[in-house]
Steps between C-alpha positions, in 0.01 A plus 500: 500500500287252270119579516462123695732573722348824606171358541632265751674701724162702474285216567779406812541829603097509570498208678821574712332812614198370627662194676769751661229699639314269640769327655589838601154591678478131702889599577626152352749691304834273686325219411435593097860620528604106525241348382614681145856416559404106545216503190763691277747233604278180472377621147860553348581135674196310353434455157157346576467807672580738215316225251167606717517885489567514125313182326242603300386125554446496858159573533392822709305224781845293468665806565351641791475198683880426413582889652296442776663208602891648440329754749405323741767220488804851565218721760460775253354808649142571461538769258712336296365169460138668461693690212634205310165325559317808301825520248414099441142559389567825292776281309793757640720305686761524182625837644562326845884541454428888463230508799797364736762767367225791519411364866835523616616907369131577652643332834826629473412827445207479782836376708722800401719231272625517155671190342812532337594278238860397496638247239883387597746267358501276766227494789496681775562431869291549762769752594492642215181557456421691779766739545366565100167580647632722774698705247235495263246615770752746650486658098060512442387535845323187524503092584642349208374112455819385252386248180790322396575335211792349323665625166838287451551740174581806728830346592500673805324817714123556502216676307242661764185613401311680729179694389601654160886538628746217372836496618718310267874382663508165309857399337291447147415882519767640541717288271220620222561885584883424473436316186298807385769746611756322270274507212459897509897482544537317147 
């Protein structure tokens, strides 16, 4: 990992902490669970939004008012918006994207979840995507929250990734093992 990189998920992980356990303590931690889900989803849909967090041209006053509002405007928990209010005036909101991803494995695992990701070739049903979860919680011995993405280069089947596990059953794989097979033939 790049020395930058590092130092943000430091500098989010910090931050994450402290506004998991005080949501935690004033037992808002339902609340922080969505409120997360709708900032992460808000910043990836605005580019304003993203434009804010990471211009070193905003000014840090600009800034915190601008967070403040986004707070108030989508009923941000306490914690949290006190959190992005302090982020704003230490010039840290640039690791906001890694904040919301550190906040949600602290809730999950507070919740007894892990996330799993899967990538497929085409995207998954509802259907689907549940009885996936059930097998994949029958197999860890825990809730599994399924993140889904879309990888039209597989073919077909899935890659799960769950923890430090991956299970590979994609078409792409295992036409590259057969491909390797026939070259230790030759």
């Amino acid at each position: 990992m790049s020395e930058p990189a590092s130092i943000s998920s430091g500098i989010a992980a910090r931050y994450a902490t402290a506004i998991f356990e005080i949501a935690k303590e004033s037992n808002a931690l339902g609340n922080l669970d969505s409120n997360v889900t709708e900032l992460a989803a808000a910043l990836e849909a605005s580019e304003d939004l993203s434009a804010l967090i990471s211009s070193p041209l905003v000014s840090r006053d600009d800034q915190e008012k601008a967070i403040a509002s986004v707070a108030q405007k989508m009923g941000l928990e306490a914690a949290l918006s006190n959190g992005l209010a302090l982020m704003a005036q230490k010039r840290r909101l640039f690791v906001l994207p890694q904040l919301l991803a550190q906040l949600a494995a602290l809730i999950s695992e507070e919740k007894g979840e892990v996330t799993a990701e899967v990538a497929s070739a085409k995207a998954l049903t509802k259907t689907q995507s549940e009885k996936l979860s059930k097998t994949l919680a029958a197999r860890v011995g825990k809730t599994v929250k399924i993140n889904a993405t879309v990888d039209e280069e597989l073919i077909g089947g899935l890659v799960v990734k769950v923890g430090s596990k991956m299970i590979d059953t994609s078409i792409r794989s295992k036409l590259n093992s057969l491909q390797n097979a026939m070259k230790e033939v030759g």
